[in-house]
Backbone as numpy.savetxt, mean C-alpha at the origin, in Angstrom:
# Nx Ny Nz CAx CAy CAz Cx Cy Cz
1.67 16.37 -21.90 0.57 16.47 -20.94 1.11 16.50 -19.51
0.19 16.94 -18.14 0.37 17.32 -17.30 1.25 15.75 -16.58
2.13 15.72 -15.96 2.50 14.51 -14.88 2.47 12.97 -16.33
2.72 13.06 -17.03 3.02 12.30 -18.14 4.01 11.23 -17.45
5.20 11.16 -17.42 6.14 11.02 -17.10 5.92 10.42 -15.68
5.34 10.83 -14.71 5.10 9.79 -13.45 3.83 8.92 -14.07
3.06 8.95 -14.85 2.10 8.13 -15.44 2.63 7.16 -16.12
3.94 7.03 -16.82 4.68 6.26 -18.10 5.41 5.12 -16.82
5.78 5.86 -15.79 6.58 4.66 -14.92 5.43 3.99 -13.98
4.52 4.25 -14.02 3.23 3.38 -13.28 3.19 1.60 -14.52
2.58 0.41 -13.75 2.13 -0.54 -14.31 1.12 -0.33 -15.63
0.05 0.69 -14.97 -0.75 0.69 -15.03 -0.62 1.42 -16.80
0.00 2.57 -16.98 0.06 3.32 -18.17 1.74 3.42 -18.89
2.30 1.87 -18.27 3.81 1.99 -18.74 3.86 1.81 -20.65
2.82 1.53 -21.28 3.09 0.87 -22.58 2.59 2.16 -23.38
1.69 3.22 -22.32 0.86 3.78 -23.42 1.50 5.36 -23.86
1.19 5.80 -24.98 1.93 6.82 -25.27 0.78 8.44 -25.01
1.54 9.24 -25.19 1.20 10.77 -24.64 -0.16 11.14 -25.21
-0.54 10.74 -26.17 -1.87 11.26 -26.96 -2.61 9.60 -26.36
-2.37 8.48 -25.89 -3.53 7.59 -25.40 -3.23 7.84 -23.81
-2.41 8.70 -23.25 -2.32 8.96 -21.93 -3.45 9.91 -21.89
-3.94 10.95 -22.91 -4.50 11.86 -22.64 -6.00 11.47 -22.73
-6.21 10.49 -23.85 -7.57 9.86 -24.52 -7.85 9.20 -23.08
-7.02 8.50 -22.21 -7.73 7.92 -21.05 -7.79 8.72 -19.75
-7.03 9.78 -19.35 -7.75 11.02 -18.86 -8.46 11.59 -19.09
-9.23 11.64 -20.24 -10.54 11.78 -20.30 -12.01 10.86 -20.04
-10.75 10.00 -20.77 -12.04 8.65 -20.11 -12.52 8.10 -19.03
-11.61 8.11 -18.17 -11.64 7.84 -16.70 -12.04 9.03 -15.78
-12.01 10.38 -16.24 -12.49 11.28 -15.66 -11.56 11.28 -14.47
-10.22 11.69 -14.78 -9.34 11.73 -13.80 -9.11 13.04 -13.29
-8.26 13.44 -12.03 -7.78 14.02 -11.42 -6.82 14.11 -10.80
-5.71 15.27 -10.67 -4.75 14.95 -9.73 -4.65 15.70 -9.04
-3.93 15.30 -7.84 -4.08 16.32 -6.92 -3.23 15.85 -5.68
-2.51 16.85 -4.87 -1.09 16.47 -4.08 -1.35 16.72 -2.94
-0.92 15.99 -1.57 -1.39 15.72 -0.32 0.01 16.08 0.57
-0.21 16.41 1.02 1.16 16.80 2.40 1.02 15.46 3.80
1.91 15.29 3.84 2.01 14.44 5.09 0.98 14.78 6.44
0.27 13.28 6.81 -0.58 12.83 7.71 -2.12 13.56 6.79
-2.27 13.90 5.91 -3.64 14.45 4.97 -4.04 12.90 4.42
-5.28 13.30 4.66 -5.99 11.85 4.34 -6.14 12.35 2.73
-6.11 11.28 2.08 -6.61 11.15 0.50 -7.75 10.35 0.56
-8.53 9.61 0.99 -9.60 9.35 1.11 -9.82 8.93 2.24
-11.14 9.00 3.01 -11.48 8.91 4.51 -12.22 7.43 4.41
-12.47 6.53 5.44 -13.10 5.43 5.91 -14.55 6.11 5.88
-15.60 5.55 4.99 -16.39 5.82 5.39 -17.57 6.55 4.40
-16.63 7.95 3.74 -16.58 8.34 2.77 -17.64 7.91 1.62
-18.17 8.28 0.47 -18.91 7.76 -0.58 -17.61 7.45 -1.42
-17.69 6.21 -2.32 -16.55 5.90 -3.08 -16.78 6.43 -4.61
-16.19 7.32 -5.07 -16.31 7.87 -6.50 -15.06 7.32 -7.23
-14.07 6.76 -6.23 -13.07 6.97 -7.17 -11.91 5.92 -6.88
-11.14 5.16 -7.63 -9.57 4.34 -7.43 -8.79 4.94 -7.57
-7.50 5.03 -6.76 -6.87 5.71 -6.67 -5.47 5.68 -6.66
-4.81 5.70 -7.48 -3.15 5.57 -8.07 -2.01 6.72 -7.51
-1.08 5.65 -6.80 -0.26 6.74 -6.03 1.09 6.85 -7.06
1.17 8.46 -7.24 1.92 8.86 -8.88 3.51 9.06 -7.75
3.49 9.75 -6.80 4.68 10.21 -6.02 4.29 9.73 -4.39
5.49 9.50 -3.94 5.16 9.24 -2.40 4.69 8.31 -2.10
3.90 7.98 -0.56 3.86 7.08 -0.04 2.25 6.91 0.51
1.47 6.13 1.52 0.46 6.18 2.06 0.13 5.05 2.60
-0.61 5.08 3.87 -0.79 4.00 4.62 -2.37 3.46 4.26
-2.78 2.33 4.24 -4.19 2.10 4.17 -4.46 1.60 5.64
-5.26 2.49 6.12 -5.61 2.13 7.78 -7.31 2.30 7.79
-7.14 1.39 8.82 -9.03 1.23 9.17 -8.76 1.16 10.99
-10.13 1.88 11.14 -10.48 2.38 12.32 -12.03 1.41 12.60
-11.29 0.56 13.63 -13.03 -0.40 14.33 -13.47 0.28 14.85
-14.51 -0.57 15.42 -16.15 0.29 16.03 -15.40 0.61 17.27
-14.18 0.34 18.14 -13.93 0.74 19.80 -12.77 1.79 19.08
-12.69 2.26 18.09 -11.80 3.38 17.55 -10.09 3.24 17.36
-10.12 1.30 17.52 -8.71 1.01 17.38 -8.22 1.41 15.93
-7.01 1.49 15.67 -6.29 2.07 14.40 -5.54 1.05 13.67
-5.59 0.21 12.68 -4.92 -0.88 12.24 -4.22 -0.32 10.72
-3.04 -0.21 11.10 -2.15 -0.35 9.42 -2.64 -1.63 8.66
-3.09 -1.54 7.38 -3.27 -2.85 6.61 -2.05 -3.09 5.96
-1.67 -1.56 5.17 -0.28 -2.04 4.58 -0.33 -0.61 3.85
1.11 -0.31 3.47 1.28 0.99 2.70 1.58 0.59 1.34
0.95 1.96 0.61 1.40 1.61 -0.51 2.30 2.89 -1.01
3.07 2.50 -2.44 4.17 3.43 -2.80 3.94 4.02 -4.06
4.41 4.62 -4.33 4.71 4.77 -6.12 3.87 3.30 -7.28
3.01 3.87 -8.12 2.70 3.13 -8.89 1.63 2.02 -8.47
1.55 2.19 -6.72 0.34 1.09 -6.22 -1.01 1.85 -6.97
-2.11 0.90 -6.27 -3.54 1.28 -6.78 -4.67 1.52 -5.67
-5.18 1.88 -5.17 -6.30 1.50 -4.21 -7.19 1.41 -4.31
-8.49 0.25 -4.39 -9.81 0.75 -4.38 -10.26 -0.04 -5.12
-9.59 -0.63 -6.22 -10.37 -1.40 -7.20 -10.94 -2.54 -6.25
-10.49 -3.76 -5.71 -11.37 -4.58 -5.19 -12.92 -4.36 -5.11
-12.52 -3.10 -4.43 -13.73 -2.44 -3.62 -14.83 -1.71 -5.35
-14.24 -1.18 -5.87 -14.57 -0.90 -7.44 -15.79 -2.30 -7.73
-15.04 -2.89 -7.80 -15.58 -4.45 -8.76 -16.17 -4.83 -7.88
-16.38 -4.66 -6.99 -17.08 -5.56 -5.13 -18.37 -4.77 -5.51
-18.61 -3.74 -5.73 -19.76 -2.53 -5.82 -19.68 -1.62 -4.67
-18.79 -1.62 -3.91 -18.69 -0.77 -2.62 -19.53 0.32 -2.95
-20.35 1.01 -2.09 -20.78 2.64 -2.32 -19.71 3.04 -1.45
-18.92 2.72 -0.29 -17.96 3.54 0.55 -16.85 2.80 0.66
-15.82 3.56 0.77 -14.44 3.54 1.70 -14.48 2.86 2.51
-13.90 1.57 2.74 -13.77 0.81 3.78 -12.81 1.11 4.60
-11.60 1.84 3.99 -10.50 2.13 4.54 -9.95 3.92 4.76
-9.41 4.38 5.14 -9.13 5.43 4.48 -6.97 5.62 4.42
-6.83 6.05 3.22 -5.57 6.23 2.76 -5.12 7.70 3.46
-3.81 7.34 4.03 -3.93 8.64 4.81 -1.85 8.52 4.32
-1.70 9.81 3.79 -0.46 10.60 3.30 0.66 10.10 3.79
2.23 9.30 4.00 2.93 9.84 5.01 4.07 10.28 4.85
4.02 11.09 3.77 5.16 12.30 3.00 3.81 12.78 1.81
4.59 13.71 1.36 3.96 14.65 0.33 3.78 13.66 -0.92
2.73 13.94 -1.25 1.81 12.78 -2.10 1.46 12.85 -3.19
1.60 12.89 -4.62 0.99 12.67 -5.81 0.32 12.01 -6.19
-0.94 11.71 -6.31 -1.86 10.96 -6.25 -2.98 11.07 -8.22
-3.30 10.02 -8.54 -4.06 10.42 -9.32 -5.67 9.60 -9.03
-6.76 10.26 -9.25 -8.44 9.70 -9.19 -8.59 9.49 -10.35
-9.36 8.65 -9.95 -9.81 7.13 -11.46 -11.44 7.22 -11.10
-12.64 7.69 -11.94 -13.46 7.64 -11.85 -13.78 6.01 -11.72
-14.45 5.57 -10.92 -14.28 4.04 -10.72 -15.39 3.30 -11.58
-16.59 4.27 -11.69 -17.49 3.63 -12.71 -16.68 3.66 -14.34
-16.38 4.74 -14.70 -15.84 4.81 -16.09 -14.41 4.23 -16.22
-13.70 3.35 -15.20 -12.52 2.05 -15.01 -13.35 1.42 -15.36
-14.51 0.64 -14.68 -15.08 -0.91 -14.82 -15.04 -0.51 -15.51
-16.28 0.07 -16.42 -17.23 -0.66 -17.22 -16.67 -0.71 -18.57
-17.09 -1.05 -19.28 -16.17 -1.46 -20.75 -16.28 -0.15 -21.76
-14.95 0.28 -22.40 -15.79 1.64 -22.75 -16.24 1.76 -24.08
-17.07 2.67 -24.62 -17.75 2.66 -25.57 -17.34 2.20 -26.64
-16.28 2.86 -26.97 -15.82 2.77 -27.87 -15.14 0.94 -28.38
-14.76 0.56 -27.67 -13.83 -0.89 -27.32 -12.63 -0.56 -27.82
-12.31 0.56 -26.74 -10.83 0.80 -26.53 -10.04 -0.30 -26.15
-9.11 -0.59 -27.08 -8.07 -1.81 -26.48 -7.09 -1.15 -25.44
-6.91 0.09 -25.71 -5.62 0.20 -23.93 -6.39 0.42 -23.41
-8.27 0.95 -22.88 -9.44 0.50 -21.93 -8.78 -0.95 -21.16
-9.12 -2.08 -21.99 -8.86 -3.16 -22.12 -7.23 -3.70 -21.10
-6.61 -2.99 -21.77 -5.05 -3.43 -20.98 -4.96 -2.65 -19.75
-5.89 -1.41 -19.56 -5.67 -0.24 -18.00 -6.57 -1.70 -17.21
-7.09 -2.35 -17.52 -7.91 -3.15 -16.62 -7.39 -4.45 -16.41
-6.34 -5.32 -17.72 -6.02 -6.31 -17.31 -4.71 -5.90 -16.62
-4.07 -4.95 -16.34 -2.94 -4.59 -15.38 -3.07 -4.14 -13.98
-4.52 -3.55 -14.25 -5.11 -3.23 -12.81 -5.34 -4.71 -12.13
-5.76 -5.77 -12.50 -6.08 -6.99 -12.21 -4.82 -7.82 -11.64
-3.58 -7.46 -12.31 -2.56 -8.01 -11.88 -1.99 -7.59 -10.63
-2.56 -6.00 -10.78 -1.93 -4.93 -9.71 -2.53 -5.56 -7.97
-4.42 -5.90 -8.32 -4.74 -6.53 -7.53 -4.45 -7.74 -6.66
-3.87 -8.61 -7.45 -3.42 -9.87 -7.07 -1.73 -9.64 -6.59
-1.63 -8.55 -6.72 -0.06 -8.31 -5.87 -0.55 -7.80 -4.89
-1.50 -6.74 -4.79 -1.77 -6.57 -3.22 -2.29 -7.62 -2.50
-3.15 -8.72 -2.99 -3.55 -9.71 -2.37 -2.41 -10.68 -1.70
-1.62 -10.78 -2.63 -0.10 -11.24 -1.53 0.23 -10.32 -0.72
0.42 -9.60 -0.83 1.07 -8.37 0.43 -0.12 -8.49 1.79
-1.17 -8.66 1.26 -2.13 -8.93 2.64 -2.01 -10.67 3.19
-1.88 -11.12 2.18 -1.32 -13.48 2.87 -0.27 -12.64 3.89
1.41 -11.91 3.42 1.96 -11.75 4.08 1.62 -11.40 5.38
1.15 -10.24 5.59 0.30 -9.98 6.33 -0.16 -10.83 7.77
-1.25 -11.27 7.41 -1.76 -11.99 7.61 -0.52 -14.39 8.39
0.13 -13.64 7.17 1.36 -14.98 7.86 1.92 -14.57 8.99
2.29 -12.93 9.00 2.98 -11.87 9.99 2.32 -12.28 11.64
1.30 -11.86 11.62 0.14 -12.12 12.71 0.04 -13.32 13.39
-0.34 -14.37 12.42 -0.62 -15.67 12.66 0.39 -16.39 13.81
1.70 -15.39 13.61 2.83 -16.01 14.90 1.53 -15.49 16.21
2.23 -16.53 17.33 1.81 -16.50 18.19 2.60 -15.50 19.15
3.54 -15.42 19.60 4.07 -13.99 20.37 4.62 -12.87 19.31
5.21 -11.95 20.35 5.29 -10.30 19.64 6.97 -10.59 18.88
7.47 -11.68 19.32 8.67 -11.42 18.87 8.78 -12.29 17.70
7.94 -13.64 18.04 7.53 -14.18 16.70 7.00 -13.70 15.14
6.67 -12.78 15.75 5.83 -11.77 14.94 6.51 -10.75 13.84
7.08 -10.04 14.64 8.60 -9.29 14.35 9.80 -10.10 13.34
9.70 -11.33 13.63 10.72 -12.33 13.02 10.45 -12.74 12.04
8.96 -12.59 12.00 8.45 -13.18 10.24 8.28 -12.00 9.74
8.33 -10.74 10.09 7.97 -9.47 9.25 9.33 -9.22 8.91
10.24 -9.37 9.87 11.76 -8.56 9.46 12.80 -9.80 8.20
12.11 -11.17 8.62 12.80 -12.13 8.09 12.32 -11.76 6.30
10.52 -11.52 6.12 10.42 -11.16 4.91 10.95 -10.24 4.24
11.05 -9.01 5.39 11.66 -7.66 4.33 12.75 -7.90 4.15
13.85 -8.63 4.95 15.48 -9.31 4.40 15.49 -9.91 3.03
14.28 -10.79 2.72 14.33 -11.79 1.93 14.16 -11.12 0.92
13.11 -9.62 0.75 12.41 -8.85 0.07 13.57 -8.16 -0.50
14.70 -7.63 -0.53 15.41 -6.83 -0.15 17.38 -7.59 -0.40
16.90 -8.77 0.05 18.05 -9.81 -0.27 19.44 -8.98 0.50
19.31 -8.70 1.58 19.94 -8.34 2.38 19.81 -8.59 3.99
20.49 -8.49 4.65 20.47 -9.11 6.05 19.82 -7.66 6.60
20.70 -6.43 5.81 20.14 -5.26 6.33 19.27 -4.77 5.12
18.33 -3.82 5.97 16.97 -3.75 5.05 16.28 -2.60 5.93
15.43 -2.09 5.25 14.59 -0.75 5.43 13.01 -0.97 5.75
12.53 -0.87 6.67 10.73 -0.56 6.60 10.17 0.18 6.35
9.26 0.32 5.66 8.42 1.61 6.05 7.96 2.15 6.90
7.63 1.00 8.10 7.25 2.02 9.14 7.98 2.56 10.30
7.39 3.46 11.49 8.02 3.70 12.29 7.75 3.06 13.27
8.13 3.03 14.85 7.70 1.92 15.71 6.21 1.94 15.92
5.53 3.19 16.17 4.35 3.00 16.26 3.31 2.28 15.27
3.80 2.73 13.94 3.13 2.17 12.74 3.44 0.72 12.76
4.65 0.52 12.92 4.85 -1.07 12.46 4.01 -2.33 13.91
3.62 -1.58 15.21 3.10 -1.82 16.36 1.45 -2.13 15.92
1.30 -1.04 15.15 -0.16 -1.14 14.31 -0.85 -1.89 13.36
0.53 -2.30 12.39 0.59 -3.05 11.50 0.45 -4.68 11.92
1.18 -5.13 12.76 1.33 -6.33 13.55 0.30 -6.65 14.19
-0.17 -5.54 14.69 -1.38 -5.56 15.44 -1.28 -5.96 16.90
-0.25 -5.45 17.56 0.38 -5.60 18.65 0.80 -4.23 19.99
0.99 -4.63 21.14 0.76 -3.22 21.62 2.51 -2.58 21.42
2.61 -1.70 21.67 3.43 -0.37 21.06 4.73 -0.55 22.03
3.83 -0.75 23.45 5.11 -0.46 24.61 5.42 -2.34 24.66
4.91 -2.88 24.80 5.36 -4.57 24.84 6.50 -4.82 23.29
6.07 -4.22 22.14 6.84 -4.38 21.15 8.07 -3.98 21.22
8.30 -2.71 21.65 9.43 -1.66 21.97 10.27 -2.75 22.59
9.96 -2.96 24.00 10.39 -3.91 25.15 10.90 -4.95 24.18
10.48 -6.07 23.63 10.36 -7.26 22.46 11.58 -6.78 21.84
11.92 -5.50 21.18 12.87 -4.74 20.23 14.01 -4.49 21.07
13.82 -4.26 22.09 15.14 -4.04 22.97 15.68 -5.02 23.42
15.02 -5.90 23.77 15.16 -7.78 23.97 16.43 -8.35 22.94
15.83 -7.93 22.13 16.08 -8.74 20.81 17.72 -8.01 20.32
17.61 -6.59 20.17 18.79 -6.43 20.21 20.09 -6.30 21.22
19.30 -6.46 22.19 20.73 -7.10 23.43 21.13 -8.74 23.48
20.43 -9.10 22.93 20.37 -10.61 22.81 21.44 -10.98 21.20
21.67 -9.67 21.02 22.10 -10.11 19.44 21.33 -10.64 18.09
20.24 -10.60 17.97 19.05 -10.87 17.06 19.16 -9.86 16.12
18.60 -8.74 16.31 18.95 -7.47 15.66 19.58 -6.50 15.88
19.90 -5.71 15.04 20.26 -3.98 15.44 19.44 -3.13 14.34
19.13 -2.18 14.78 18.64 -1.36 14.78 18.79 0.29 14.93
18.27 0.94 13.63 18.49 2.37 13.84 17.35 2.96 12.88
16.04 3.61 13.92 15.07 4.60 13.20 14.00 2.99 12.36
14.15 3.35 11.14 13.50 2.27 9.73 14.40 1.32 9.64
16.06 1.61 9.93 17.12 0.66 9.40 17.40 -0.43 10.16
17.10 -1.54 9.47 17.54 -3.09 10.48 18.77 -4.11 9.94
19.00 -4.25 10.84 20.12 -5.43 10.23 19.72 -6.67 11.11
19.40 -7.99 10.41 18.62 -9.13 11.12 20.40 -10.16 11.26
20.28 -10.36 12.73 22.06 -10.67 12.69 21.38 -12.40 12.90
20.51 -13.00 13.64 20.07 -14.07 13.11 18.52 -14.02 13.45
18.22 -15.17 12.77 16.95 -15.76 12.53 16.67 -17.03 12.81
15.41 -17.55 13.17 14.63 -19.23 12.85 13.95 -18.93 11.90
14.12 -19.74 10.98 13.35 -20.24 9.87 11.64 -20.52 10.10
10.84 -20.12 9.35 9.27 -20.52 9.76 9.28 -21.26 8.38
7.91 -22.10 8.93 7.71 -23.21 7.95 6.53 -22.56 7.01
C-alpha cells in the first residue's frame, strides 16, 4: 500500500501489518497529502475535520492573538500527531494552525471516525487510540517544558533553560534546534532584536558558541 513504510515507523501504526494498515485507512477516512515549505497544513481558525500525523518532515504549531502577535508553541517531527486533544475536547476549529518548515508528508485522520469506537470492535481501533493517548501525554511534556522555558525571568535566563534542555535532550554539550533565531525568539516568547543582543552577550562572555541551529553550551547554572 501507498506510504506503508513511513506509516510502520510512526508510534501510532508501528505493530500493525499491511492488510490492517489498509483496513484502518479506510476506517479513519484518511488522506495524504505533501506540503512544501512555509504552506500551512491546517489554518487557525479553520473547521476541524481532521488529526493530523506528520509521516515526513517537520512543522511548527503557531497561534496568532487577537493584536496579530505570532507565538511558536512547539514543532513537531516525524511520527508526531496534532489535534487529538482538540479531537476529544470537541473542538469544531483549529486553535492553532500547523504551518510546513521543509517539504512535508503529512497524513489526515478523520477525527470523528479516530474517537469513536468502531463498529466493528476492532482491537488495533483500540491500540491506534491507546498510542495516540500516549502520543498526547508526550506532547503535554514538551509544552511543561515550555512553559518551564518562559517562566525564567530574563531573556538570557530563558535561553539557558531552553539550550540547557536540548544538551540534556541530546546528551551533548553540543546540540541542534530546530529553530532559527527568529523562530526560537517566538518560541520563548521574547523580542527578536533584545535576544540576538542576549546571544551575542553570551557568546563573548564564553557561555556559548554558536553557528546557524548548531550550539555548543560551554557553561551553564543549574535551575532548580
Amino acid at each position: 500500500m501507498e506510504h506503508f513504510n513511513e506509516l510502520k515507523a510512526t508510534k501510532i501504526f508501528r505493530s500493525a501489518s499491511e492488510f490492517e494498515c489498509q483496513a484502518m485507512m479506510f476506517c479513519f477516512k484518511t488522506k495524504f497529502k505533501t506540503f512544501d515549505k512555509n504552506q500551512n497544513i491546517v489554518s487557525q481558525g479553520d473547521e476541524m475535520q481532521d488529526v493530523v500525523l506528520i509521516l515526513k518532515g517537520a512543522a511548527n504549531v503557531e497561534n496568532i492573538d487577537s493584536f496579530g502577535n505570532i507565538s511558536i508553541l512547539m514543532q513537531l517531527r516525524k511520527g508526531d500527531v496534532y489535534g487529538v486533544e482538540s479531537a476529544y475536547a470537541g473542538d469544531e476549529f483549529y486553535k492553532d494552525s500547523l504551518i510546513a518548515t521543509e517539504k512535508t508528508l503529512v497524513l489526515f485522520m478523520n477525527k470523528h471516525r479516530l474517537i469513536t469506537p468502531c463498529e466493528n470492535r476492532c482491537k488495533r481501533h483500540d491500540l491506534v487510540v491507546k498510542n495516540l493517548m500516549q502520543m498526547v501525554a508526550e506532547s503535554n511534556i514538551k509544552l511543561l517544558d515550555k512553559l518551564s522555558h518562559m517562566s525564567k525571568k530574563t531573556t538570557r535566563d530563558k535561553l539557558l533553560s531552553y539550550f540547557t534542555s536540548m544538551s540534556e535532550k541530546q546528551k551533548s554539550s553540543y546540540f541542534e534546534i530546530p529553530f532559527n533565531v527568529t523562530e526560537l525568539a517566538s518560541y520563548l516568547s521574547v523580542d527578536r532584536s533584545a535576544m540576538s543582543n542576549e546571544l551575542s552577550k553570551m557568546k563573548k562572555e564564553g557561555i556559548i558558541d554558536y553557528d546557524k541551529k548548531q550550539y555548543h553550551l560551554i557553561k551553564h547554572k543549574k535551575y532548580e
